[in-house]
FIDREN-205356 format. One record per residue (C-alpha): x, y, z. Coordinates in steps of 0.2 Angstrom, whole numbers, padded with zeros to 4 digits, always signed. Layout:
N
XYZ/...
***
This chain:
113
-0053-0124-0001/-0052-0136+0014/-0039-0131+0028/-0031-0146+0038/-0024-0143+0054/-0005-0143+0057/+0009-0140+0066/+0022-0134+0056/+0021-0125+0039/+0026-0133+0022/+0043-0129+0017/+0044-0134+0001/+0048-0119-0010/+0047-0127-0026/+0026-0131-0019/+0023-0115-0008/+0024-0098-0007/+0018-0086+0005/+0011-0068+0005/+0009-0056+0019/-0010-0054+0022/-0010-0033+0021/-0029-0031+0027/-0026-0012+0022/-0034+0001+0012/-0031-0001-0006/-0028+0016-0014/-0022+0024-0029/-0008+0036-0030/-0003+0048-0040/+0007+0063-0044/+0003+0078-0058/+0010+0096-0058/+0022+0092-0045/+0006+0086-0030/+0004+0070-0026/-0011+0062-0021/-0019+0046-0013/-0038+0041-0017/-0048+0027-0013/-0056+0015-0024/-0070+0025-0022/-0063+0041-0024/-0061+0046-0005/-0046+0055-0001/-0034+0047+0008/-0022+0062+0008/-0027+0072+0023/-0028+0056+0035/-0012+0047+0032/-0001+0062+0026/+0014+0051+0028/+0012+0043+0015/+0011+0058+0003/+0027+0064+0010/+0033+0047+0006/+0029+0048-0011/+0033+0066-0015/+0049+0059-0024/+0039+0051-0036/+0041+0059-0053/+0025+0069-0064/+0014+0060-0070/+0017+0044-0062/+0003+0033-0055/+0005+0017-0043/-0008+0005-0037/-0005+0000-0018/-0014-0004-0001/-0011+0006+0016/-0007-0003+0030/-0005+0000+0049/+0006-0009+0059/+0003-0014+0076/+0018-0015+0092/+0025-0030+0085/+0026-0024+0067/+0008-0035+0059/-0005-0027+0050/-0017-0023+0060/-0032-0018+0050/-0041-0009+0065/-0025-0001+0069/-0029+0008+0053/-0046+0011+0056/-0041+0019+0072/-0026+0029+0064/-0023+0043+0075/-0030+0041+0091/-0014+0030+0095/+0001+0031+0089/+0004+0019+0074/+0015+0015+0059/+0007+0017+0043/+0015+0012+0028/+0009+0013+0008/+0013-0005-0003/+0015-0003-0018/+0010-0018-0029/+0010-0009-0046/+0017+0005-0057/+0002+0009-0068/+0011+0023-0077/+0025+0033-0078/+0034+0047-0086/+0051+0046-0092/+0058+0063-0098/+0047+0068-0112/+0041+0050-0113/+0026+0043-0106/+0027+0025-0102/+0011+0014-0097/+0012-0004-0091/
***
């Protein structure tokens, strides 16, 4: 893809959209037998580091699983992707977005999407 220069932004919406670059960690969540946890793609836990975000999603019910990226934000409120590297050695806003609701239980029912 080539880029041109420009000053302004197309704002056709019927031509473009446009997504938040996150630059995060993507992660896996998911709760069972009332914990919830949060593991890298490659199986690190995320838990103990950004804590947070488990609070966050303790409201989530069993057996629910949601794909998602943590992301720092910096003093204006942008991801900062070494703000999230540097996670607590400054104070910083971490967030976890979820992007997908891999599976989930309903009552007795388990649904998976």
């Amino acid at each position: 893809m080539l880029l041109l220069r420009t000053d302004r932004l197309p704002d056709d919406p019927e031509r473009w959209a446009y997504q938040l670059k996150l630059d995060g960690y993507r992660a896996i969540a998911f709760k069972t037998g009332g914990k919830v946890h949060l593991r890298s793609r490659n199986d690190n836990d995320f838990g103990v580091r950004y804590s947070g975000a488990l609070r966050g999603l303790a409201k989530l019910p069993n057996d629910t699983v949601v794909d998602g990226e943590l992301v720092a934000l910096d003093e204006e409120g942008r991801p900062s992707f070494n703000t999230l590297q540097n996670y607590g050695s400054a104070p910083a806003s971490v967030i976890y977005h979820v992007f997908d609701l891999t599976m989930l239980a309903a009552g007795s029912v388990m649904v998976v999407v």
